[in-house]
C-alpha positions in Angstrom: -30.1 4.9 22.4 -29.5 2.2 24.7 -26.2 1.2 23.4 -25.3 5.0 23.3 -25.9 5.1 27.2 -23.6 2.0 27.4 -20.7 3.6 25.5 -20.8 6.9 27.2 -20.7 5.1 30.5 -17.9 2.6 29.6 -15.8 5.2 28.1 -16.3 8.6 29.4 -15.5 7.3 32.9 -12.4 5.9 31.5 -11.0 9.3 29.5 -11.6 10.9 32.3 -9.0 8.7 34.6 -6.7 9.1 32.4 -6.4 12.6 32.3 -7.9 15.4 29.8 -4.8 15.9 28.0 -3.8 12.2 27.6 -7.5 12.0 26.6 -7.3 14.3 23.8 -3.9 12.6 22.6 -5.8 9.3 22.6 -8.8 11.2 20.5 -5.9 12.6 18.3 -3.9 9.4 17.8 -7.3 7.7 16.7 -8.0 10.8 14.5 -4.4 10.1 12.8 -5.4 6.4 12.0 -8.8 6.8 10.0 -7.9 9.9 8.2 -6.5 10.0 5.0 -3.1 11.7 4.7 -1.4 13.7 1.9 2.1 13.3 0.9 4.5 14.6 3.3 7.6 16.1 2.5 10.5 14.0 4.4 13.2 14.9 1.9 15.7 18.3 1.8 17.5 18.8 -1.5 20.5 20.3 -0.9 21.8 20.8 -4.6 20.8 20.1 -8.6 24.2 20.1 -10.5 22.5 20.4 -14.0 25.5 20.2 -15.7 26.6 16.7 -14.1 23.4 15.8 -13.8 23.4 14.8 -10.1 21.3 15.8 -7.0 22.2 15.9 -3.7 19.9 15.1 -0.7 19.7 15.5 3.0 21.0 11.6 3.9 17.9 9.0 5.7 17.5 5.6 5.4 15.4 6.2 2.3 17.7 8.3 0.0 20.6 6.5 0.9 19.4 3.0 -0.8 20.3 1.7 -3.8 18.8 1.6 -6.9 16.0 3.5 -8.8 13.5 5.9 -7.2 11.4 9.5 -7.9 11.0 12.4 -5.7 8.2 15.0 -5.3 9.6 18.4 -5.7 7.8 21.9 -6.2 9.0 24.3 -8.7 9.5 23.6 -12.4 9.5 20.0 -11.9 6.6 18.1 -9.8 8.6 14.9 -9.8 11.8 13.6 -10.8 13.4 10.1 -11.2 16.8 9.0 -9.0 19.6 6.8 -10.0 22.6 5.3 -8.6 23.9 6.6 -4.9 27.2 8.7 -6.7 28.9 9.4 -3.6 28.0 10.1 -0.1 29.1 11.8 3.7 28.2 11.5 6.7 24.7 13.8 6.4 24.3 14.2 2.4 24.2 11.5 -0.5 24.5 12.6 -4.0 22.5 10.9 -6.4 22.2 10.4 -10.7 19.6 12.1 -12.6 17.5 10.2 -14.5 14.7 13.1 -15.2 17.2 15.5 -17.1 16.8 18.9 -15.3 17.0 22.1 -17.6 19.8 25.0 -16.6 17.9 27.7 -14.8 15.0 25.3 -13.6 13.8 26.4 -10.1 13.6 23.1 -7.7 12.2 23.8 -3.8 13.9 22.1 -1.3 11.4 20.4 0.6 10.6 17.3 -1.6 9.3 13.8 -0.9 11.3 10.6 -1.6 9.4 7.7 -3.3 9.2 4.4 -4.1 6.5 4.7 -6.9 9.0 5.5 -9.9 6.5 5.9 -12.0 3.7 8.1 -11.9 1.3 7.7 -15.2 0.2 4.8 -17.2 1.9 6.5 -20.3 5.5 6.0 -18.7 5.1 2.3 -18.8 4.9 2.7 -22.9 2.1 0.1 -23.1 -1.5 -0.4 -24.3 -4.0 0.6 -21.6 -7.2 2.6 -20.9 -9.3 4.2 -18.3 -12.2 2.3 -16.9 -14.3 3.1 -13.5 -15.9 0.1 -12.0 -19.4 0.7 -9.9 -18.5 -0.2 -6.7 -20.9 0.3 -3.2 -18.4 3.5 -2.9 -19.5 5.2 -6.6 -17.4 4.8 -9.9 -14.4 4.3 -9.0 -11.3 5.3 -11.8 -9.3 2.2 -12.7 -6.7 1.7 -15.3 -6.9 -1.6 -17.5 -3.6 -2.9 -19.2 -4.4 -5.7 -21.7 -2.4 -8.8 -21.7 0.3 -8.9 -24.0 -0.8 -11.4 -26.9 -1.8 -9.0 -30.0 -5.2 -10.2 -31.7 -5.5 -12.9 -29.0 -8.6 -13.9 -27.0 -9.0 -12.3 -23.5 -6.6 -13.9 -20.8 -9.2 -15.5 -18.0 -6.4 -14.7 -15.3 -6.3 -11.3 -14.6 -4.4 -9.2 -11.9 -6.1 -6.9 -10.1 -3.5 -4.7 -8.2 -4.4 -2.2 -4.9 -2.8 0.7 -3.5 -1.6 1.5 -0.1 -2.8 4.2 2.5 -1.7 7.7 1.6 -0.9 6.6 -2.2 -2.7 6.3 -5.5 -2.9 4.0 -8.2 0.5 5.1 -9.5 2.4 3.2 -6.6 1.6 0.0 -8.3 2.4 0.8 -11.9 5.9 -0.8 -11.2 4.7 -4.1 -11.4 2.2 -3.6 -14.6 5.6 -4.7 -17.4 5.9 -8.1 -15.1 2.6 -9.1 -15.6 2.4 -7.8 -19.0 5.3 -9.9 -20.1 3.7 -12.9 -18.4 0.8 -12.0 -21.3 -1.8 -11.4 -17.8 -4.4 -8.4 -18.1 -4.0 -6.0 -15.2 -6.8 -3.8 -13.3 -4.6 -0.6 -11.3 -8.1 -0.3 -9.2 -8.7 3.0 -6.4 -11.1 2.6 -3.4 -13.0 5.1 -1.5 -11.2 8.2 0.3 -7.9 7.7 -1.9 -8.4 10.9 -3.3 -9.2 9.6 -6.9 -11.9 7.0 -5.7 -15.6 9.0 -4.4 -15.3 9.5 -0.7 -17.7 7.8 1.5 -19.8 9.6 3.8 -17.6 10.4 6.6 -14.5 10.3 4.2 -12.5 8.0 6.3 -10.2 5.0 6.6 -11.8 1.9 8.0 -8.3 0.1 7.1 -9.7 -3.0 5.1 -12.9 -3.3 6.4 -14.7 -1.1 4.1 -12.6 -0.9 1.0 -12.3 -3.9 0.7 -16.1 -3.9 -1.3 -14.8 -1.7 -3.5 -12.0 -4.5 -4.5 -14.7 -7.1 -4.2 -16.8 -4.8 -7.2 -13.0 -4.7 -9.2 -13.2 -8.3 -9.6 -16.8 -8.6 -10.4 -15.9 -6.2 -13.5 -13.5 -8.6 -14.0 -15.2 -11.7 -14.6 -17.7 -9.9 -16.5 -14.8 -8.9 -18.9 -13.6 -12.2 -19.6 -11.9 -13.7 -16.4 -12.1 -16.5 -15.0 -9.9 -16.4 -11.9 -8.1 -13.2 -10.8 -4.9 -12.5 -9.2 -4.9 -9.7 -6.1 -1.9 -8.0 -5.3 -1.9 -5.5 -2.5 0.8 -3.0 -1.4 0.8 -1.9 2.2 -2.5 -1.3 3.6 -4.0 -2.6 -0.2 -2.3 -6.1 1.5 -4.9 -5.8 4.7 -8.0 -4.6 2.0 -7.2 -7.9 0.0 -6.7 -10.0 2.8 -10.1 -8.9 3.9 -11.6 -9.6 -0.1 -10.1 -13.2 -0.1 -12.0 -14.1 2.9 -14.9 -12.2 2.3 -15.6 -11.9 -1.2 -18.6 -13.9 -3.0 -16.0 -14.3 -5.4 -13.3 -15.9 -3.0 -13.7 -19.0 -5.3 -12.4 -16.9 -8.6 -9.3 -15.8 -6.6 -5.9 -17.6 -7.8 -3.6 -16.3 -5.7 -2.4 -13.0 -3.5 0.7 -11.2 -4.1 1.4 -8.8 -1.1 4.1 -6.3 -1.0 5.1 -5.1 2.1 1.2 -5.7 3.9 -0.3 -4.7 6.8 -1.1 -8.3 7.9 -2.5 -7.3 11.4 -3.3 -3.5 12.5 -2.6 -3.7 16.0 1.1 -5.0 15.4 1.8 -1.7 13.1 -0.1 0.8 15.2 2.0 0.1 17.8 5.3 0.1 16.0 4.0 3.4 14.3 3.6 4.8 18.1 6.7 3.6 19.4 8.7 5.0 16.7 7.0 8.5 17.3 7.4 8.7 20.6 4.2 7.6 22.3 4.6 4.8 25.1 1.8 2.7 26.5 -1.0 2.9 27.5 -1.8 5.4 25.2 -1.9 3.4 21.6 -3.9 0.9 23.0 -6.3 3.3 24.6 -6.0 4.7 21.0 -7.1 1.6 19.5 -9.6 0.8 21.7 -11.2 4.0 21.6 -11.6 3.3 17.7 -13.3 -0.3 18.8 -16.2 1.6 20.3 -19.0 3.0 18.2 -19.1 6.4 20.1 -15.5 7.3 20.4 -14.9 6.0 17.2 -16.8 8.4 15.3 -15.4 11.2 18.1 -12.4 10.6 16.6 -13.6 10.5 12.7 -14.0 7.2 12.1 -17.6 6.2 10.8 -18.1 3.0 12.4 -15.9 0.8 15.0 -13.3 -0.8 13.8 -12.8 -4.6 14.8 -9.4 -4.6 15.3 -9.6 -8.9 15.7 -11.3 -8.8 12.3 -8.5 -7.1 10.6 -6.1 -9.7 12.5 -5.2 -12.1 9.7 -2.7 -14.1 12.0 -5.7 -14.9 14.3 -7.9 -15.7 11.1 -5.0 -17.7 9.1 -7.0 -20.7 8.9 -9.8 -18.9 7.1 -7.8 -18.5 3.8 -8.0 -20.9 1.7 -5.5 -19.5 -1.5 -1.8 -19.6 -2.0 0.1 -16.2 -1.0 3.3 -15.0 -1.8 4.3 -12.8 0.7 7.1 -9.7 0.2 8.6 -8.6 3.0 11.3 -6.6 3.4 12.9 -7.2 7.3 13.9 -3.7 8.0 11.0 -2.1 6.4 10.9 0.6 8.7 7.2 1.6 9.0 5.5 -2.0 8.5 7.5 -4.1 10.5 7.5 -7.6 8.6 6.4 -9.6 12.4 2.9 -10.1 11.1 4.1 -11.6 7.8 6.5 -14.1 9.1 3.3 -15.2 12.0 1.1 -15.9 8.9 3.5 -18.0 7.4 4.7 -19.2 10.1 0.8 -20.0 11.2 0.4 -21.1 7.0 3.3 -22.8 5.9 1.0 -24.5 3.2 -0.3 -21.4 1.8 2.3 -18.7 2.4 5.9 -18.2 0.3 7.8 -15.8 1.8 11.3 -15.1 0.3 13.8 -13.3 2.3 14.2 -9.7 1.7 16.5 -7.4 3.6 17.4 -3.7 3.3 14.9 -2.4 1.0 12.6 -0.4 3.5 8.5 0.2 3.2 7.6 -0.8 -0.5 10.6 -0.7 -2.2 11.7 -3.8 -3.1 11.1 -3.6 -6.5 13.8 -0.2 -6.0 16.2 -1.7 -4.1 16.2 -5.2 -6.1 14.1 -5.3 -9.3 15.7 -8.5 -10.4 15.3 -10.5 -7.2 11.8 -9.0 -6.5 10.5 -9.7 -10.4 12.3 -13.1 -10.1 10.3 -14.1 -7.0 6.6 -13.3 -8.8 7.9 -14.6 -12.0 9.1 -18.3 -9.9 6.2 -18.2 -8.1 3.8 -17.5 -10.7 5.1 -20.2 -13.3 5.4 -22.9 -9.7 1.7 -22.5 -9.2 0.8 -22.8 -13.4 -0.2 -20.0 -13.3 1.4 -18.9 -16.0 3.1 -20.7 -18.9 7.0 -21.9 -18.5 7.3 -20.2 -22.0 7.0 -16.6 -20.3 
C-alpha cells in the first residue's frame, strides 16, 4: 500500500502537468506497446491478371523489393505467394504469381504484404511433428523438425527458433531447410499472448522479460530430447526474448550460439524510432516509456508488471553475454532501425558477427537475398564447428 501511495504521488502530479489529453496519449502509447497486435492490412491490390498470372499492388517500400514474398488476402484465397517485381510506375508495381489463382476467384483488396513466405510446416515438404512444451506460461504448441540423417542417432545441437511480436511460428519456417540441410534438429517454439501460446493473466507483452521463460522451458525439452547444446535464433522482438534467455537462463551453459534476424537489441532505441515515424515528438514517448517503468501506470496502461526498460537494454548489459552471436541486420530496415545492433557489436567485437545487409527492410532478408543471407548462417555456422565442413 505504501509503494501504491508513492506511485500515485510521483505520477499523478506529473500527468496532470502535462495536460489531460497528452496524458491520455501517453496512457495510449503505453497501451500500444504491451498489447498484442493482429495483422494489419498495409497492402491495396489493384489487379489479379489470372490469365498472365501477375498481380498488381499499390507501390511501398515493401512490395516494391525484390525477390520472393506472400500476401494476406480475403476472399477465395487467405494467402498467396509473390515473385519477381514484372514492371512498375510511379504508384503501382506489378508482380509474378507464384500461388496460381483460378479464373473467377474473388480476391479483396485490402491485403497484408509479408515476409513469412511460408505459412505451414507441410510447405517445407519435410519430416516434422507437433509438440507442446510445459512452460511457466501452459503448453505451449511447438513444431519439431528432425535433423536430416535418416536412421541416425539424435543430433545434440539443436535450433530452437522464436517468433517476433505480432507473428506466429510460421515467420520462421524460412530458415527450417538451412538447418535441415546442415543435418540440425529444429524446435519452431510460441510463447505466451502470441495467439497460439496460452495467454498469461493480463494477456500482455512484457517484450522479453517474461517470454523469455517460456524459451528457457523450449530448451529444457530440448536437452531432455537428446541435446546437448542448442542454437537460439530470434526474429524481431524473438531477438530481445533470446537475448534475455542467454543471460538468464539456468541453461545459458547449453547455449552454442544466437542467430538474430532483424532484433530488437534495446527497446528504448525502437520505441522511439516507432514514435517518430508516426508522428509523435518528445516528451511524449519517453513519458510513454516511463509511465510503463512504474508499477501503477503500467498496469493503467495494460501492462501486468513494470517493465525495466535498462534490463531489456542489451548494449548496456553487453558484457554479460558470454556466447558468439551472429547478428542480421538489414540498414534500412524501416521499423527496427539496425543502431542497437551495430552498438552491441561495436560494444562486442569478440562475440558479435555482423555482416552488412542493405535494402531488405524488417525481416526480410532471407526475401530480398536468400543466397547471401543462407550463405552468412551456413559461413558462420561451419567457422564456429558447429557444423561439419561436409554440409
Amino acid at each position: 500500500m505504501k509503494s501504491l501511495r508513492h506511485a500515485v504521488a510521483v505520477v499523478l502530479p506529473l500527468l496532470l502537468a502535462i495536460g489531460a489529453a497528452a496524458a491520455v496519449t501517453v496512457l495510449a502509447t503505453a497501451r500500444r506497446v504491451v498489447t498484442p497486435s493482429s495483422r494489419r492490412n498495409d497492402t491495396r491490390i489493384i489487379a489479379v491478371d489470372t490469365g498472365a498470372q501477375t498481380i498488381e499492388l499499390d507501390r511501398t517500400l515493401d512490395t516494391e523489393l525484390p525477390g520472393r514474398y506472400g500476401l494476406f488476402t480475403t476472399g477465395t484465397y487467405d494467402y498467396v505467394k509473390l515473385g519477381a517485381v514484372l514492371g512498375a510506375s510511379a504508384h503501382t508495381v506489378r508482380r509474378k504469381l507464384l500461388t496460381q489463382i483460378a479464373p473467377g476467384s474473388r480476391i479483396d483488396r485490402d491485403a497484408a504484404f509479408s515476409g513469412w513466405y511460408y505459412v505451414s510446416p507441410q510447405e517445407l515438404h519435410l519430416p516434422w511433428e507437433d509438440v507442446l512444451i510445459g512452460t511457466p506460461a501452459g503448453p505451449c504448441p511447438a513444431w519439431f523438425f528432425p535433423a536430416s540423417v535418416s536412421g541416425a542417432a539424435p543430433a545434440d545441437i539443436w535450433v530452437i527458433q522464436v517468433h517476433g511480436r505480432g507473428t506466429t511460428r510460421a515467420e520462421c519456417l524460412r530458415a527450417v531447410p538451412v538447418f535441415h540441410r546442415l543435418g540440425l534438429p529444429t524446435l519452431v517454439v510460441s510463447y505466451r499472448n502470441d495467439g497460439e501460446a496460452p495467454p498469461s493473466r493480463g494477456g500482455s507483452y512484457a517484450l522479453g522479460a517474461s517470454e523469455w521463460h517460456d524459451v528457457d522451458a523450449a530448451i529444457g525439452h530440448a536437452l531432455r530430447h537428446g541435446a546437448q547444446r542448442v542454437i537460439l535464433m530470434g526474429w524481431s522482438m524473438g531477438g530481445a526474448i533470446v537475448l534475455q534467455a542467454a543471460v538468464s537462463s539456468a541453461h545459458r551453459g547449453r547455449i552454442a550460439s544466437l542467430i538474430l534476424d532483424s532484433p530488437v537489441v534495446d527497446w528504448r532505441t525502437v520505441l522511439r524510432f516507432q514514435a517518430r515515424e508516426g508522428g509523435l515528438r518528445e516528451p511524449l514517448p519517453a513519458l510513454a516509456m516511463g509511465a510503463l517503468e512504474n508499477s501503477f501506470t503500467a498496469r493503467l496502461s495494460g501492462a501486468e508488471h513494470a517493465i525495466a526498460f535498462d534490463r531489456l537494454d542489451m548494449v548496456s548489459r553487453a558484457s554479460e553475454l558470454e556466447t558468439p552471436i551472429l547478428l542480421l541486420h538489414s540498414d534500412d530496415d524501416g521499423f527496427v532501425p539496425s543502431d542497437a545492433s551495430h552498438a552491441l557489436a561495436a560494444a562486442r567485437p569478440d562475440l558479435v558477427t555482423m555482416p552488412t545487409f542493405t535494402g531488405a527492410r524488417h525481416t526480410k532478408l532471407w526475401n530480398y537475398d536468400q543466397s547471401s543471407w543462407t550463405s552468412a548462417i551456413v559461413d558462420w555456422l561451419t567457422a564456429r564447428a558447429l557444423v561439419s565442413e561436409s554440409h
